[in-house]
VEXTOR-764922 format. One line per field, with one value per residue: x, y, z of N, C-alpha, C in turn; residue number from 1. Coordinates in steps of 0.001 Angstrom, whole numbers, plus 500000, padded with zeros to 6 digits. Layout:
BEGIN
n_X	c(X;...)
n_Y	c(Y;...)
n_Z	c(Z;...)
ca_X	c(X;...)
ca_Y	c(Y;...)
ca_Z	c(Z;...)
c_X	c(X;...)
c_Y	c(Y;...)
c_Z	c(Z;...)
seq	c(NUM;...)
END
This chain:
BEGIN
n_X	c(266888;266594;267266;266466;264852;265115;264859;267197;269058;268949;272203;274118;273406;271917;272691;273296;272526;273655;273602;272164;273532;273121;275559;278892;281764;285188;288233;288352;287566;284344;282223;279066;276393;275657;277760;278125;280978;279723;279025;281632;283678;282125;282803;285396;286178;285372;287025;289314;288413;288416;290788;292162;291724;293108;295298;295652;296016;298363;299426;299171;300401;302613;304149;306555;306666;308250;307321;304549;303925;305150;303298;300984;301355;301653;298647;296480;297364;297223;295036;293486;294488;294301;293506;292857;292714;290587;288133;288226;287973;285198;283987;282163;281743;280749;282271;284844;285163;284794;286866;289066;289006;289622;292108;293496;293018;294863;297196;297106;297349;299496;301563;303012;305068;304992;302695;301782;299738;298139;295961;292822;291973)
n_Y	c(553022;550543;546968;544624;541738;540487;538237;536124;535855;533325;531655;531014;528761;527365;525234;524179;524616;526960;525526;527090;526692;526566;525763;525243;523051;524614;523731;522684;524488;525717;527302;529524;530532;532987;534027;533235;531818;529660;526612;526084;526635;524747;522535;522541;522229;519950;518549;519025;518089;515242;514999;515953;513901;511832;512792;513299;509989;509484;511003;509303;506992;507330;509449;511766;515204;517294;515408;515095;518175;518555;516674;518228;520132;519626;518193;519626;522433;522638;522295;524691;526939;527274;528754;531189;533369;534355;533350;534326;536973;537117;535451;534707;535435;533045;530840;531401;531055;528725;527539;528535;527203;524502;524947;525722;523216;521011;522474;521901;519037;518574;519812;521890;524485;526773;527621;527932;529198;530571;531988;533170;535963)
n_Z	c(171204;171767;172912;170547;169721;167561;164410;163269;159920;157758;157117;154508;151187;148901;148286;150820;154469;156852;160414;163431;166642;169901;171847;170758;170829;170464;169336;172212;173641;174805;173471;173909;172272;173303;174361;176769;179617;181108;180204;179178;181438;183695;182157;181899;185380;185751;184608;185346;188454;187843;187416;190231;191577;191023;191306;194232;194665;193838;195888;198255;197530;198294;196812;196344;196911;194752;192286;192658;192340;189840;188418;189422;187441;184578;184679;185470;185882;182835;182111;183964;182937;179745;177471;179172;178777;177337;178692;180877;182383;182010;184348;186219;189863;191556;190037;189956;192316;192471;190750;192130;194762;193582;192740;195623;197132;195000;195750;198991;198473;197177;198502;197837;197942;196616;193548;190083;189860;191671;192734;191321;190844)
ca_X	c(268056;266301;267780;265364;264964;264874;264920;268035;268548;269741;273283;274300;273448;271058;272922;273336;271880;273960;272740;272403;273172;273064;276322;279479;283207;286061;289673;288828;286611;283013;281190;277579;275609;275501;278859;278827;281373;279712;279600;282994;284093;281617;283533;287034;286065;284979;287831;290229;288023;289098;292870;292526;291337;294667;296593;295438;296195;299664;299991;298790;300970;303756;305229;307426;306224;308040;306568;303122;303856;305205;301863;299894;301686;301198;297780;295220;297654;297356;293268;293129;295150;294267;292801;292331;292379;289595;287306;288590;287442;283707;283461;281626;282560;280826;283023;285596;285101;285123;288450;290075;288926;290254;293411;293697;292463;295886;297950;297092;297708;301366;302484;304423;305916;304321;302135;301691;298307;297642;294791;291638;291353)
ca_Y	c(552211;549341;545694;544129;540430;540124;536708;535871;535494;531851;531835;529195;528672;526408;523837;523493;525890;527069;525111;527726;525704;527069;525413;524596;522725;525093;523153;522593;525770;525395;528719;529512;531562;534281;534153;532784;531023;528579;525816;525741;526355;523418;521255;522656;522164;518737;517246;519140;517289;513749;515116;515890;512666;510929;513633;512413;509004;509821;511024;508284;505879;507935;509901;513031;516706;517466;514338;515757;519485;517917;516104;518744;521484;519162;517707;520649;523654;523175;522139;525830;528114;526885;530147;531605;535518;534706;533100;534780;538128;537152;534261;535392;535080;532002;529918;532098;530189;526927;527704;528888;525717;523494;525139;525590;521855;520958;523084;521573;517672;518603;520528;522867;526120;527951;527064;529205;529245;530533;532623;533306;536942)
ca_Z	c(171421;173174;172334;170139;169622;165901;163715;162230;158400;157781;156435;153766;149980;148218;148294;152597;155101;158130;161775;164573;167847;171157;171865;169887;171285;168652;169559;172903;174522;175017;173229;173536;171390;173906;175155;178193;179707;182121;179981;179569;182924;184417;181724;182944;186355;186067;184563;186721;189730;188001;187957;191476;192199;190606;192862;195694;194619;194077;197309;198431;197222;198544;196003;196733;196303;193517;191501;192485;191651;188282;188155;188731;186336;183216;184215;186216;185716;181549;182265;184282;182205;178671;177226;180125;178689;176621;179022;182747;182129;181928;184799;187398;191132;191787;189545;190446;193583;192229;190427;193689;195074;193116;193191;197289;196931;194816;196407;199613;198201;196875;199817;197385;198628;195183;192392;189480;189562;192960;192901;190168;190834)
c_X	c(267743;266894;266636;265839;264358;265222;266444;268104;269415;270706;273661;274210;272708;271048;272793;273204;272981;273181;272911;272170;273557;275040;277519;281307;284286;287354;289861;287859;285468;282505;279773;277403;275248;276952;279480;279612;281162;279750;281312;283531;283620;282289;284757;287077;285838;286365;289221;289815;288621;290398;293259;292356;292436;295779;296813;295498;297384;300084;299733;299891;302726;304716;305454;306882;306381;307725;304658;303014;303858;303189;300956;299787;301033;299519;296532;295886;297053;295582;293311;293090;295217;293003;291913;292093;291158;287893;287138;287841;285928;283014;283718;282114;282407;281875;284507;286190;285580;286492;289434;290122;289785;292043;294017;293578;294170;297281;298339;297682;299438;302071;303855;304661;304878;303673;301877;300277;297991;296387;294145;291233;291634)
c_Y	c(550971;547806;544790;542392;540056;538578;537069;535681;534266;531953;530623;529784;527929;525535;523114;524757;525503;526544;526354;526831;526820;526676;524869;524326;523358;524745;523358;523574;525565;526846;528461;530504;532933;534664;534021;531798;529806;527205;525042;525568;525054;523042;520861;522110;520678;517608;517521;518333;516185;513730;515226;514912;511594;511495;512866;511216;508934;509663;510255;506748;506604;508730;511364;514285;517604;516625;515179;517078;519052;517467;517269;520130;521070;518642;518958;521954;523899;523104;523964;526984;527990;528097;530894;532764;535471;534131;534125;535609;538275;536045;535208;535041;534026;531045;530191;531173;528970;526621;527777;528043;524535;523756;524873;523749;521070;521281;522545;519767;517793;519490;521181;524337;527083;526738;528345;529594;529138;531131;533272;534831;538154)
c_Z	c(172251;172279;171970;170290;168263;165425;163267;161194;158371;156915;155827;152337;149673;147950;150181;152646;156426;159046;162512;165577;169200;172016;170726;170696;170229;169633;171349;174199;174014;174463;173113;172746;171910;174555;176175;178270;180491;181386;180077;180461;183448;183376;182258;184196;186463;185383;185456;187882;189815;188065;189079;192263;192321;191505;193856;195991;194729;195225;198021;198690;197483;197784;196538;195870;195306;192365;191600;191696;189810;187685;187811;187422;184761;182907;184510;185774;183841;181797;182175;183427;180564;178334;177772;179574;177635;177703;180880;182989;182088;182900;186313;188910;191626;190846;189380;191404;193564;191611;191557;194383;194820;193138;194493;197469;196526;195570;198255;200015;197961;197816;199293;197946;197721;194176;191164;189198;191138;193608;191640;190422;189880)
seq	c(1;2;3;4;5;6;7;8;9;10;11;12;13;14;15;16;17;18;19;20;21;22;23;24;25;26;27;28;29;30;31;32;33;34;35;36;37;38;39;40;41;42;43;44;45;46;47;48;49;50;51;52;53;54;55;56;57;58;59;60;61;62;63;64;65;66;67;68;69;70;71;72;73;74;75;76;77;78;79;80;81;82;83;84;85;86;87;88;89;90;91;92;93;94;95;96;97;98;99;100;101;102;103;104;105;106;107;108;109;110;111;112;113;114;115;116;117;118;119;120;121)
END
């Protein structure tokens, strides 16, 4: 029962041959060929960073807490929670981390009471 490391048989037809890529983007989620999710996550994570960057501009320019919350429900909450039950379940504690981050991070700029996205555990 040991896990071999066999060839693949190339899938296709004679007219075009299936690519195997190590990576592929399907409507949005980052899959690898093994199933991990860190790609994805570091993508998530990085554009949530530039949404938190506009936050903090917001607040900035004085706008009121529920204008931010607003802000960040439509721009970082849909980032976070955009098929989360398929990727959550397999992301390890460091990026765990970096999720919780970015949230506490938000959460801290809009000085809301609640967010619905309050903790990655």
């Amino acid at each position: 029962f040991r896990k071999q490391n066999g060839t693949h048989i190339p899938v296709g037809n004679d007219v075009a041959k299936v690519e195997m890529v190590d990576n592929f983007n399907f409507l949005g989620v980052n899959i690898t060929n093994n199933f991990s999710w860190t790609t994805h996550i570091e993508a998530m994570t990085k554009k949530a960073h530039q949404r938190l960057y506009f936050l903090g501009g917001l607040r900035k320019f004085g706008m009121s807490p529920t204008t931010l919350t607003n802000f960040y429900r439509c721009t970082l909450e849909s980032i976070l929670s955009f098929c989360f039950t398929a990727w959550c379940g397999n992301c390890s504690i460091q990026y765990r981390k970096k999720l919780q981050q970015i949230v506490d991070t938000a959460h801290t700029i809009t000085q809301a009471t609640s967010l619905l996205l309050t903790q990655f555990i």
